[in-house]
mmCIF file of the N, C-alpha and C atoms, coordinates in Angstrom:
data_MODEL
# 
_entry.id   MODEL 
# 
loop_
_atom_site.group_PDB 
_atom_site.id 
_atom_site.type_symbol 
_atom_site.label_atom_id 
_atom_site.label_alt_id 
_atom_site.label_comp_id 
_atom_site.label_asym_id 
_atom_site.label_entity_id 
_atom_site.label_seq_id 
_atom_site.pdbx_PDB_ins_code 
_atom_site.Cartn_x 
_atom_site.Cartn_y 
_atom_site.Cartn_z 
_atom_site.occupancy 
_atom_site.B_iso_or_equiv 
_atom_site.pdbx_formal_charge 
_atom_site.auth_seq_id 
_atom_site.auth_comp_id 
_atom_site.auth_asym_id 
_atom_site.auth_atom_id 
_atom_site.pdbx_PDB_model_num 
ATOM 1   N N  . UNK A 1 1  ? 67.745 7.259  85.264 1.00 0.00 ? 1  UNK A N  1 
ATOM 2   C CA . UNK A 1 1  ? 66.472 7.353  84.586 1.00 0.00 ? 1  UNK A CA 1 
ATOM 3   C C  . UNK A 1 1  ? 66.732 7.532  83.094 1.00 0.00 ? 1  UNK A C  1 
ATOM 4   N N  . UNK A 1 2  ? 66.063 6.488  82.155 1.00 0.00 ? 2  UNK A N  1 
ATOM 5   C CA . UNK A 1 2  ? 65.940 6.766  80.935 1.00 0.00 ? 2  UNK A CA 1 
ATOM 6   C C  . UNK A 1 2  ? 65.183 7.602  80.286 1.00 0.00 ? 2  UNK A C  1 
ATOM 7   N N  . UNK A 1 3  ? 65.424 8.696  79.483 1.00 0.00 ? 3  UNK A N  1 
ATOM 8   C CA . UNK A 1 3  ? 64.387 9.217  78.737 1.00 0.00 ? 3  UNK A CA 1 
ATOM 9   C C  . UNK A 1 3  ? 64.352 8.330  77.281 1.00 0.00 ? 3  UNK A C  1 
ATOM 10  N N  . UNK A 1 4  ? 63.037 9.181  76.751 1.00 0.00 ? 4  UNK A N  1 
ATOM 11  C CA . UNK A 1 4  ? 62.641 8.420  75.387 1.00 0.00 ? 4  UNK A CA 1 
ATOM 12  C C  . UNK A 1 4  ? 63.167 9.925  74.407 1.00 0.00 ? 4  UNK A C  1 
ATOM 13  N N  . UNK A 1 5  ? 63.302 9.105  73.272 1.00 0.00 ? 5  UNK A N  1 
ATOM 14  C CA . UNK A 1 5  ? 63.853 10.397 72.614 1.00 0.00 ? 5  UNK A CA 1 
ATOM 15  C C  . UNK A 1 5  ? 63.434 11.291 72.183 1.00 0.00 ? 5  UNK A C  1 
ATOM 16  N N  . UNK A 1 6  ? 61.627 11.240 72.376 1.00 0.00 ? 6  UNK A N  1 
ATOM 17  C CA . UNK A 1 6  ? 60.843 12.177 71.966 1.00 0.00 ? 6  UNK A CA 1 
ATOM 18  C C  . UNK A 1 6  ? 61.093 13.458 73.212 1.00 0.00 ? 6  UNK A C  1 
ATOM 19  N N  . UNK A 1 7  ? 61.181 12.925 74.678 1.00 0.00 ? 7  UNK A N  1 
ATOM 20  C CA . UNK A 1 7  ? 60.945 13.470 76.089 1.00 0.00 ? 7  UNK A CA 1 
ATOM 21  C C  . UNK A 1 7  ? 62.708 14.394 75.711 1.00 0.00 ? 7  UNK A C  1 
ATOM 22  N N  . UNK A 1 8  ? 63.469 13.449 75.243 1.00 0.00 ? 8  UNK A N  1 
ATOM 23  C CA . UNK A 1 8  ? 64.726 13.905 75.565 1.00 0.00 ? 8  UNK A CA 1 
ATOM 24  C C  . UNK A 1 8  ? 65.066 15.267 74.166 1.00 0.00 ? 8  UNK A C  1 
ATOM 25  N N  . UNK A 1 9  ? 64.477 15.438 73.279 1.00 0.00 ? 9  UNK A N  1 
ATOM 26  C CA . UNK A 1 9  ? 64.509 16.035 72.374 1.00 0.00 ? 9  UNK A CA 1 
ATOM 27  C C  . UNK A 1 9  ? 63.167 17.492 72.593 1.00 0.00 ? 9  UNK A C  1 
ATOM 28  N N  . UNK A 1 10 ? 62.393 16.676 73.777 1.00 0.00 ? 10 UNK A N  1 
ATOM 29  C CA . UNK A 1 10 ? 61.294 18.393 73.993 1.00 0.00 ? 10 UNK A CA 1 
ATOM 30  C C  . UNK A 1 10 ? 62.245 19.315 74.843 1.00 0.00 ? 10 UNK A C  1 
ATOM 31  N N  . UNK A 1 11 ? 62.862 18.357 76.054 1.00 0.00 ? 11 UNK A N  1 
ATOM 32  C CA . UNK A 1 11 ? 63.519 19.145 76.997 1.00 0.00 ? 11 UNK A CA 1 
ATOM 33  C C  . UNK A 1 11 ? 64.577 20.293 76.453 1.00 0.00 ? 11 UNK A C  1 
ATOM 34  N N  . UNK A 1 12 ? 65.159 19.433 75.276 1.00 0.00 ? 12 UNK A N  1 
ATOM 35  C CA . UNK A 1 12 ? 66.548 20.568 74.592 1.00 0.00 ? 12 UNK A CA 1 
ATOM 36  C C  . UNK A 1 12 ? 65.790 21.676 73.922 1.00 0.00 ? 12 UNK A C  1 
ATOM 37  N N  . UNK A 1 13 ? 64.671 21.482 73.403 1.00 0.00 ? 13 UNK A N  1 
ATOM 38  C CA . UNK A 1 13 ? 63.908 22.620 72.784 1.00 0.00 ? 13 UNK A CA 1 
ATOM 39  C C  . UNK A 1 13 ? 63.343 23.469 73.573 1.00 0.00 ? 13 UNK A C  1 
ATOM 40  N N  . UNK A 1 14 ? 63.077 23.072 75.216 1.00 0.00 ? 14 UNK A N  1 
ATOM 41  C CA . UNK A 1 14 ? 62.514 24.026 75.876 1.00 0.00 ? 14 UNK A CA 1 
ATOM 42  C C  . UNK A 1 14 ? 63.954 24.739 76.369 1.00 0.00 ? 14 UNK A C  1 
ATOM 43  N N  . UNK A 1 15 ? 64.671 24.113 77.233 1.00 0.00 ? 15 UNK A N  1 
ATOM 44  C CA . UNK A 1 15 ? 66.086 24.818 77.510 1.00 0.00 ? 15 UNK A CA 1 
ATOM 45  C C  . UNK A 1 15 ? 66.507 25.356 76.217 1.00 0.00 ? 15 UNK A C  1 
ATOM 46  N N  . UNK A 1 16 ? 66.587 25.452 74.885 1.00 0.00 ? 16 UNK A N  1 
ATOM 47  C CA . UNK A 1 16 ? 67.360 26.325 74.145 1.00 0.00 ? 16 UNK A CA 1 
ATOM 48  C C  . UNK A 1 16 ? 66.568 27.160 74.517 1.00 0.00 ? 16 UNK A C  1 
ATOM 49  N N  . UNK A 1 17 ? 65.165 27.047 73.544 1.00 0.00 ? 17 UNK A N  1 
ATOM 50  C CA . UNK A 1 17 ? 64.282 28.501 74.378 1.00 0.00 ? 17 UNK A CA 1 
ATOM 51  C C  . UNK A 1 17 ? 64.237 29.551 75.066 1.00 0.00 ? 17 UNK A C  1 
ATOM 52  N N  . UNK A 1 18 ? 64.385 28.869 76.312 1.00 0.00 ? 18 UNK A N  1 
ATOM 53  C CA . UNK A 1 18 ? 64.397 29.956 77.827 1.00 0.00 ? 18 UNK A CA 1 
ATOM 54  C C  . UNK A 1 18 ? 66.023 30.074 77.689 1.00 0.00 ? 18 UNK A C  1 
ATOM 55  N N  . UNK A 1 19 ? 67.150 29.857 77.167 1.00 0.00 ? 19 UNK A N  1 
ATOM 56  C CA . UNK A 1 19 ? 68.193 30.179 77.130 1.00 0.00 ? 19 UNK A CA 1 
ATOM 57  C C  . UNK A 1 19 ? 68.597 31.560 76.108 1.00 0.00 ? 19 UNK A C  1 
ATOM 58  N N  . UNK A 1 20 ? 67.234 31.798 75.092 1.00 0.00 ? 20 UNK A N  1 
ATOM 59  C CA . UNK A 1 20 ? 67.423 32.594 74.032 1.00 0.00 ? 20 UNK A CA 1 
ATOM 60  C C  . UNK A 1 20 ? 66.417 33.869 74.411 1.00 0.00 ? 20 UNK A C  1 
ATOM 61  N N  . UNK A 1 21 ? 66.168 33.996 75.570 1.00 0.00 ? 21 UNK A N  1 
ATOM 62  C CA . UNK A 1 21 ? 65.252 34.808 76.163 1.00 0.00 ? 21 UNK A CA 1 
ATOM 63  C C  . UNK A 1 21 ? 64.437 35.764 75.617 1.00 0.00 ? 21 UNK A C  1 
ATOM 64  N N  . UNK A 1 22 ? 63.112 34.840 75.393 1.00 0.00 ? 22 UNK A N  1 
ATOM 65  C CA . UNK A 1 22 ? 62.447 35.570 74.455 1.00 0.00 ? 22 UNK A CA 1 
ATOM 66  C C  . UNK A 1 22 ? 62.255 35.910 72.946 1.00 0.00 ? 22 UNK A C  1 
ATOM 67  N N  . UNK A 1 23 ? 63.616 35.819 72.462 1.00 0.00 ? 23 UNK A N  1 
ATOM 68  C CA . UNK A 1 23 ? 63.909 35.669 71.213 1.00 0.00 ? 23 UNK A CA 1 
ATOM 69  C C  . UNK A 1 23 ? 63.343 34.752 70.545 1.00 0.00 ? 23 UNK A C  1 
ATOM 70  N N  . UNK A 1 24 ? 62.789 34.563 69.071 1.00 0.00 ? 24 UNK A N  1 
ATOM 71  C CA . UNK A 1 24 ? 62.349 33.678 68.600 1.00 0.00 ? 24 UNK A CA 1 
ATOM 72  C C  . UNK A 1 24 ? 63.470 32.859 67.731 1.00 0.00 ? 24 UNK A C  1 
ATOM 73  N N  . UNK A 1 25 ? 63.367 31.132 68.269 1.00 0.00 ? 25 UNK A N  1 
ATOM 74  C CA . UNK A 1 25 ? 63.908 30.360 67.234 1.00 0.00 ? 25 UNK A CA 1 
ATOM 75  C C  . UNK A 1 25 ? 63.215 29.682 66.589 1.00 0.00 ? 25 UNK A C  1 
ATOM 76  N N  . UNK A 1 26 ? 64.289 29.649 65.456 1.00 0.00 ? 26 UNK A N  1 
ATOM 77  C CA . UNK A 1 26 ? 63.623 28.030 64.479 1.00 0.00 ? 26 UNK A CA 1 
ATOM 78  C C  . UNK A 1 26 ? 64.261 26.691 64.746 1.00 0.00 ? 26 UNK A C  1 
ATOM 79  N N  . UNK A 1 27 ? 63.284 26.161 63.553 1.00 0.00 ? 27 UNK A N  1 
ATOM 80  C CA . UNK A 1 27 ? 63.322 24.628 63.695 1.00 0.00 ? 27 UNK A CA 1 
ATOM 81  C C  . UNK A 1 27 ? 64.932 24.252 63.144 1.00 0.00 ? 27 UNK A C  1 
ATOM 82  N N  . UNK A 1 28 ? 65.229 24.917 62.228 1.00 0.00 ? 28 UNK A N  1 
ATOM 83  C CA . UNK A 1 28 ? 66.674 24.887 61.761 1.00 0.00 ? 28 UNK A CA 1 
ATOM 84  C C  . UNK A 1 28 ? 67.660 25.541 62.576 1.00 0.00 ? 28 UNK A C  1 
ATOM 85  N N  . UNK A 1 29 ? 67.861 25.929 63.028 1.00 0.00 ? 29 UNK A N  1 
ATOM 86  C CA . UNK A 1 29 ? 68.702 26.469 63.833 1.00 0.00 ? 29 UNK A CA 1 
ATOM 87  C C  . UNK A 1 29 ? 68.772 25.507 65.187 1.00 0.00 ? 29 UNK A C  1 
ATOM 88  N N  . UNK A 1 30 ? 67.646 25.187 65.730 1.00 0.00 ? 30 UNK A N  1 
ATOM 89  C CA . UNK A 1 30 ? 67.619 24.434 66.709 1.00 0.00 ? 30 UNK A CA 1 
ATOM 90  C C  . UNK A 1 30 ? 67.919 22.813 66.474 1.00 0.00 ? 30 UNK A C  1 
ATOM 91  N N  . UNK A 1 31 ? 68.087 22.385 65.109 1.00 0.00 ? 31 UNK A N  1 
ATOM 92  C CA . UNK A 1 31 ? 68.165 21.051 64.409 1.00 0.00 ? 31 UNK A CA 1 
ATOM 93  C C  . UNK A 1 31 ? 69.846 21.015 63.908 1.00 0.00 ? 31 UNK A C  1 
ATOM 94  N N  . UNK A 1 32 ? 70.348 21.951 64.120 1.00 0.00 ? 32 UNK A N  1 
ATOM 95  C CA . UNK A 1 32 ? 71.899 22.205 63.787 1.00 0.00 ? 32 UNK A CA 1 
ATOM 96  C C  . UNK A 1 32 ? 73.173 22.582 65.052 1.00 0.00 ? 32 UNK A C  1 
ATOM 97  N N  . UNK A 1 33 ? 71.874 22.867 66.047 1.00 0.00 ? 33 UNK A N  1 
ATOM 98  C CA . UNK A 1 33 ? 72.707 23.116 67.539 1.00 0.00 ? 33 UNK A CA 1 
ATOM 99  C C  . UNK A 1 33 ? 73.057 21.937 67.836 1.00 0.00 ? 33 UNK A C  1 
ATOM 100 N N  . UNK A 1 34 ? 71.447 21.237 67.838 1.00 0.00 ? 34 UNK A N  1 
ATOM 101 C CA . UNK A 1 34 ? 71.752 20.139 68.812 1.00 0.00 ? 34 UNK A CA 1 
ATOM 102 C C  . UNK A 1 34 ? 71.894 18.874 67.606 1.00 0.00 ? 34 UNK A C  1 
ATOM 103 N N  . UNK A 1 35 ? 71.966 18.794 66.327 1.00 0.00 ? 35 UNK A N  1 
ATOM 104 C CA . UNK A 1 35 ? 72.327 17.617 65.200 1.00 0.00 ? 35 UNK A CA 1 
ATOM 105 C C  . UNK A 1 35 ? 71.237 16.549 65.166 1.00 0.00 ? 35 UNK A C  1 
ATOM 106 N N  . UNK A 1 36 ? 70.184 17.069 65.299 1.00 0.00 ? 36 UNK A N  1 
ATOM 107 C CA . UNK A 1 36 ? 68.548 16.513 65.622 1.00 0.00 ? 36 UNK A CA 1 
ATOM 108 C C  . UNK A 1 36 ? 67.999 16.638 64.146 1.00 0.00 ? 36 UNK A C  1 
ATOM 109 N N  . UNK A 1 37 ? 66.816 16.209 63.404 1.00 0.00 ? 37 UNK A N  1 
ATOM 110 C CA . UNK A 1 37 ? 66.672 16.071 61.846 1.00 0.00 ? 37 UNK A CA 1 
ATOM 111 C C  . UNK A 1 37 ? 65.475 16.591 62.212 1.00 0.00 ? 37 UNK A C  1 
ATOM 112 N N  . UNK A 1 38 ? 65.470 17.494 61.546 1.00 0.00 ? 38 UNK A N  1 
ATOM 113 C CA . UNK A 1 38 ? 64.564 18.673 61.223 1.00 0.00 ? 38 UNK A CA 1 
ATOM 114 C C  . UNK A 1 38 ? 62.950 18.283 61.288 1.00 0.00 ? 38 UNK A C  1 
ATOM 115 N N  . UNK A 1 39 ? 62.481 17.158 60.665 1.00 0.00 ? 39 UNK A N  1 
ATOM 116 C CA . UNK A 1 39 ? 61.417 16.646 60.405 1.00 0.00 ? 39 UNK A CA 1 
ATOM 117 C C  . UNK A 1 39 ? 61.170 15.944 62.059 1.00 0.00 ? 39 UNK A C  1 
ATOM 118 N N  . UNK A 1 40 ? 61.876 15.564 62.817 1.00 0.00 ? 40 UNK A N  1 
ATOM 119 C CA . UNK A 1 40 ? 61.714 15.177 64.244 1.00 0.00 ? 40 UNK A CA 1 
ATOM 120 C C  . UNK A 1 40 ? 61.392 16.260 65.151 1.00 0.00 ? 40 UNK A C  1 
ATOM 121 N N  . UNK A 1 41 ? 62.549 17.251 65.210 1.00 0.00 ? 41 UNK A N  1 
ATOM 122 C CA . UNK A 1 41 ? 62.164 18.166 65.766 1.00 0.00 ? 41 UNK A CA 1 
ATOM 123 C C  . UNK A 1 41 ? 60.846 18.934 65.947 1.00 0.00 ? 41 UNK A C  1 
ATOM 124 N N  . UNK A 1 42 ? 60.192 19.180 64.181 1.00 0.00 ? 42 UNK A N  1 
ATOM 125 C CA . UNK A 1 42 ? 58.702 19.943 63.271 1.00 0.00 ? 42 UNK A CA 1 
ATOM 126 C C  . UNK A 1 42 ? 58.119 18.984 64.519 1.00 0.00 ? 42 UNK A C  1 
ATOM 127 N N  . UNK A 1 43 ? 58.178 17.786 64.730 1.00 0.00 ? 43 UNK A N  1 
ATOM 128 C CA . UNK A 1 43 ? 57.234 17.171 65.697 1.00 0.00 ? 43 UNK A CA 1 
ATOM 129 C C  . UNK A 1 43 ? 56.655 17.383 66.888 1.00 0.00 ? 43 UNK A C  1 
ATOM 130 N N  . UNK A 1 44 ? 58.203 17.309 67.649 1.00 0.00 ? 44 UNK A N  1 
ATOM 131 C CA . UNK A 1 44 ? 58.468 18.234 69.148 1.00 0.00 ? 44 UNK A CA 1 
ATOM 132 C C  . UNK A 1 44 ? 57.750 19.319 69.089 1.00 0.00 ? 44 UNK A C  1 
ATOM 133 N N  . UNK A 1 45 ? 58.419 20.140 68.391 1.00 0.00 ? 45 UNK A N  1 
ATOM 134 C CA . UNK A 1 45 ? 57.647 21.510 68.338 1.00 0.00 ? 45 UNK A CA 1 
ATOM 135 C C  . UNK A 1 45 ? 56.380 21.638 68.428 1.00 0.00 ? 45 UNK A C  1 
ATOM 136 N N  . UNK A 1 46 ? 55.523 20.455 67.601 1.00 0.00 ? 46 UNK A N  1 
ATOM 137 C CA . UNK A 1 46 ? 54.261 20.809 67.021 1.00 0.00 ? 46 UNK A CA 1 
ATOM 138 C C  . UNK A 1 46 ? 53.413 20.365 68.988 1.00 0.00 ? 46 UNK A C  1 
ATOM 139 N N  . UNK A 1 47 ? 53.786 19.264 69.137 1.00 0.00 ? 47 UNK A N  1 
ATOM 140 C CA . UNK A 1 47 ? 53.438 18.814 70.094 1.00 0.00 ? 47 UNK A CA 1 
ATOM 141 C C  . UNK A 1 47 ? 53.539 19.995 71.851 1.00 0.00 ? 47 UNK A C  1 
ATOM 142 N N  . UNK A 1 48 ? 54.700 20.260 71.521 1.00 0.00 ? 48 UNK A N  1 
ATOM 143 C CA . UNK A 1 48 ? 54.936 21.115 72.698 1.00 0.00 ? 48 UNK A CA 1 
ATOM 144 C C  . UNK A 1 48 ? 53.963 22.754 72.632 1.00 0.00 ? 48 UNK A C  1 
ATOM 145 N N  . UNK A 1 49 ? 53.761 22.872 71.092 1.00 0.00 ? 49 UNK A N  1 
ATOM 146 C CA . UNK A 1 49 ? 52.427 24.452 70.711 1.00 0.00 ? 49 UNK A CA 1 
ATOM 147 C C  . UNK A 1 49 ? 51.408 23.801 71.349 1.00 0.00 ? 49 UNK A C  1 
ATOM 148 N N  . UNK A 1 50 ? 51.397 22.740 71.048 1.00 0.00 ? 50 UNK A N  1 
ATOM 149 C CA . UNK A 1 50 ? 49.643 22.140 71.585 1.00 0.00 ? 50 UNK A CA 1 
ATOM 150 C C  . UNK A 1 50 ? 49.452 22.169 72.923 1.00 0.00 ? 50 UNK A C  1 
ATOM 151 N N  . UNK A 1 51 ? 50.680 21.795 73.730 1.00 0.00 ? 51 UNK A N  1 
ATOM 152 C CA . UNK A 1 51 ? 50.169 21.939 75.103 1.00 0.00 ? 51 UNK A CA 1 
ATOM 153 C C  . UNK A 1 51 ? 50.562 23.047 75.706 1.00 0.00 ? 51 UNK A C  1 
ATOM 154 N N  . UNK A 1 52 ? 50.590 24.097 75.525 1.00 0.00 ? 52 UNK A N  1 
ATOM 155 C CA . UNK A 1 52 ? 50.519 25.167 75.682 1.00 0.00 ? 52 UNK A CA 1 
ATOM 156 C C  . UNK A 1 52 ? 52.024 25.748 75.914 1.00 0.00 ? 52 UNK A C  1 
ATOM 157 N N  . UNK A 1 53 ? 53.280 24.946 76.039 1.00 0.00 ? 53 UNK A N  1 
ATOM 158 C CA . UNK A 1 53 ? 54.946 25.492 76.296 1.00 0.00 ? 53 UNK A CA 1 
ATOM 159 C C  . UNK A 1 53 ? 55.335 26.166 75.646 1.00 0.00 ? 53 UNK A C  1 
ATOM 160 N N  . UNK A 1 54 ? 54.945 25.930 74.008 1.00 0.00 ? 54 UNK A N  1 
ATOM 161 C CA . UNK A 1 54 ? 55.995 26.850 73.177 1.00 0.00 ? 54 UNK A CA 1 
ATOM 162 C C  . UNK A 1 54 ? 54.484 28.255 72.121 1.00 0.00 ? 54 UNK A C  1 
ATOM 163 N N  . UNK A 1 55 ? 54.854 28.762 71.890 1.00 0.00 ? 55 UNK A N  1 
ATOM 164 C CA . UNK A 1 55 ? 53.897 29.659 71.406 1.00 0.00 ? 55 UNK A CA 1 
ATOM 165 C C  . UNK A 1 55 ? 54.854 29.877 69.797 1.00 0.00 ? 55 UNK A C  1 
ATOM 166 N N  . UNK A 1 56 ? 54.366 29.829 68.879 1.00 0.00 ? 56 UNK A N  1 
ATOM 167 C CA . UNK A 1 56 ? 54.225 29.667 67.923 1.00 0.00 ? 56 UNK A CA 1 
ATOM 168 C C  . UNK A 1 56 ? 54.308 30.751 66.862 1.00 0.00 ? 56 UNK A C  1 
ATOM 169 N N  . UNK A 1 57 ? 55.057 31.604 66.183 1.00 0.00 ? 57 UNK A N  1 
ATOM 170 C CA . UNK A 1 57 ? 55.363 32.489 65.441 1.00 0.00 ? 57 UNK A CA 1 
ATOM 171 C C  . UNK A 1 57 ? 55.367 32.531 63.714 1.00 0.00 ? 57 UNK A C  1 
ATOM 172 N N  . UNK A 1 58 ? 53.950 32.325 63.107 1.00 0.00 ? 58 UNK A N  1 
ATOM 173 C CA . UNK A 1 58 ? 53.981 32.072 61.481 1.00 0.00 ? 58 UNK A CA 1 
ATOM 174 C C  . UNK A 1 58 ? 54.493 33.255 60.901 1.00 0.00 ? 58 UNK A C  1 
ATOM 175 N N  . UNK A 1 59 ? 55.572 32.768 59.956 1.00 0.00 ? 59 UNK A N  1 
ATOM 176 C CA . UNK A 1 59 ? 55.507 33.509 58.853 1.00 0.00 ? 59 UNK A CA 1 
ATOM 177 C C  . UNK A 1 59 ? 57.007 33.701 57.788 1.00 0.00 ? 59 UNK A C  1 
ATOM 178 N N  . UNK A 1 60 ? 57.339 34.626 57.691 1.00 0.00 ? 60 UNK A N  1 
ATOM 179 C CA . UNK A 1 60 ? 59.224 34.260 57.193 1.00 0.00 ? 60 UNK A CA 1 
ATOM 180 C C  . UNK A 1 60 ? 59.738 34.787 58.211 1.00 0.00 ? 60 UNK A C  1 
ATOM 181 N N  . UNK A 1 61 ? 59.379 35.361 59.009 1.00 0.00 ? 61 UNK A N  1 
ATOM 182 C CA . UNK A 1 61 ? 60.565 35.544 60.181 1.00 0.00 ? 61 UNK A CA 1 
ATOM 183 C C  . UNK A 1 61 ? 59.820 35.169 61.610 1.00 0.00 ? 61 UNK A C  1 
ATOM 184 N N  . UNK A 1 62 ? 59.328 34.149 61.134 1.00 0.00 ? 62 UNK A N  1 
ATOM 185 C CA . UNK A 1 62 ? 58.676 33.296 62.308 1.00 0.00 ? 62 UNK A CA 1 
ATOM 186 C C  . UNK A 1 62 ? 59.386 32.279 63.412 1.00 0.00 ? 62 UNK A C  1 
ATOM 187 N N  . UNK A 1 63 ? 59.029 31.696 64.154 1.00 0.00 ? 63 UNK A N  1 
ATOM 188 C CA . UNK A 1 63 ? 59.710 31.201 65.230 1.00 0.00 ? 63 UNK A CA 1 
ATOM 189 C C  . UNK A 1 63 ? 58.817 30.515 66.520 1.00 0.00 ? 63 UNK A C  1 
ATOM 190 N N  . UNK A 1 64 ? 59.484 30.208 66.924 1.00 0.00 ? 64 UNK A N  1 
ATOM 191 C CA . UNK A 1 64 ? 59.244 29.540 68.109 1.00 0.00 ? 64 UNK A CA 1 
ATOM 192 C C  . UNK A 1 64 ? 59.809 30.060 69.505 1.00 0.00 ? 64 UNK A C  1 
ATOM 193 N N  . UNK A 1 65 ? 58.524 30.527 70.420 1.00 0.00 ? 65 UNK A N  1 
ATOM 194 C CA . UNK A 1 65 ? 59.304 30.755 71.759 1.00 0.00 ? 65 UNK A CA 1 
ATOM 195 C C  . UNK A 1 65 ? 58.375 30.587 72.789 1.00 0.00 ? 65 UNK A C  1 
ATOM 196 N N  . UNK A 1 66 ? 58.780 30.803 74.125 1.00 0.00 ? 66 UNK A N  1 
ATOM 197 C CA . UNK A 1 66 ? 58.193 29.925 75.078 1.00 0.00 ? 66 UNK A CA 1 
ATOM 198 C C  . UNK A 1 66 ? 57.063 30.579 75.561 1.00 0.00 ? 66 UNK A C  1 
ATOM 199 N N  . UNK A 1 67 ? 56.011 30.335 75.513 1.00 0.00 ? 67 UNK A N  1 
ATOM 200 C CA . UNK A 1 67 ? 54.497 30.742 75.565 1.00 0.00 ? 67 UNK A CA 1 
ATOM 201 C C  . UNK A 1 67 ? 54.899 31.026 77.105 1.00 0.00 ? 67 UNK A C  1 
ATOM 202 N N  . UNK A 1 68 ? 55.166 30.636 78.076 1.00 0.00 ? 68 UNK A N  1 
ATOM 203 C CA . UNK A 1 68 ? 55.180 30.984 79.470 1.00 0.00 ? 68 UNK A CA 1 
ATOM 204 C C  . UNK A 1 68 ? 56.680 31.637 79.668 1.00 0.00 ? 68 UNK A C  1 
ATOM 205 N N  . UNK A 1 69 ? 57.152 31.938 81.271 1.00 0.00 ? 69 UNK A N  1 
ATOM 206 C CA . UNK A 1 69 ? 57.980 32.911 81.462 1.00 0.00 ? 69 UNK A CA 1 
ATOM 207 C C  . UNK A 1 69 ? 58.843 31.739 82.371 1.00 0.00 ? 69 UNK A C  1 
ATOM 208 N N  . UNK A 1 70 ? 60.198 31.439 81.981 1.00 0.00 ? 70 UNK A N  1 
ATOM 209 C CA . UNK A 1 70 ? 60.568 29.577 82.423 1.00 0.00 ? 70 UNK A CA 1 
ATOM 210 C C  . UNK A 1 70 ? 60.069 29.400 83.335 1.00 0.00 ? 70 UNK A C  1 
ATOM 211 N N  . UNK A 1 71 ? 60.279 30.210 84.752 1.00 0.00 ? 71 UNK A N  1 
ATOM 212 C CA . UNK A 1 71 ? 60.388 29.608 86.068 1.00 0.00 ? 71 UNK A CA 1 
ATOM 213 C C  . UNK A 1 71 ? 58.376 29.439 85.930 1.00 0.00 ? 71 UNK A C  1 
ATOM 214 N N  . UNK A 1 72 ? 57.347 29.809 85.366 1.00 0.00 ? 72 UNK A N  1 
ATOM 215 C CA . UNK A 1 72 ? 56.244 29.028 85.417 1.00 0.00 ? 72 UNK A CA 1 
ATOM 216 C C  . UNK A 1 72 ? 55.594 27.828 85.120 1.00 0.00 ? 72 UNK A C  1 
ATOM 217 N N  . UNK A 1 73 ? 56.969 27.478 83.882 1.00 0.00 ? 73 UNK A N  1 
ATOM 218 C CA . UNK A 1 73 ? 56.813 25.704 83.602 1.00 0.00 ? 73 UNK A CA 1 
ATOM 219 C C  . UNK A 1 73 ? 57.537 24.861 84.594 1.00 0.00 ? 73 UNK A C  1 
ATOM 220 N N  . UNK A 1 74 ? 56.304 23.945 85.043 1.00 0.00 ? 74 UNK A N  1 
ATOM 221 C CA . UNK A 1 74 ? 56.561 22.655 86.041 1.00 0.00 ? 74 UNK A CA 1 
ATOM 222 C C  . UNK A 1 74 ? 56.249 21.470 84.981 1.00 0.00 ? 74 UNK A C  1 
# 
């Protein structure tokens, strides 16, 4: 099965996520793990807040982490 690189670039953002338990990451940090360009990623991200996976942290020590608890995302 092929993914598209948008599908294949949400999945690494949700597995870093639930791998950082709870902890909040960024877009840079997560764009330097996996060698993904920052402005692609801002995308993923933005897309994955909207549907409710990632929950969203403004500010300077803001972040990104997983709005649900893993084993509830299907």
């Amino acid at each position: 099965m092929r993914l598209t690189d948008f599908s294949d670039y949400s999945l690494r953002v949700l597995l870093y996520a639930a791998a950082r338990d709870g902890q909040l990451i960024t877009i840079e940090e997560t764009s330097k793990v996996y060698g993904i360009s920052r402005a692609h990623l801002m995308k993923v991200a933005n897309q994955l807040t909207r549907a409710g996976f990632l929950r969203a942290v403004r500010g300077r020590s803001g972040g990104l982490t997983l709005a649900k608890a893993p084993a509830q995302i299907r």
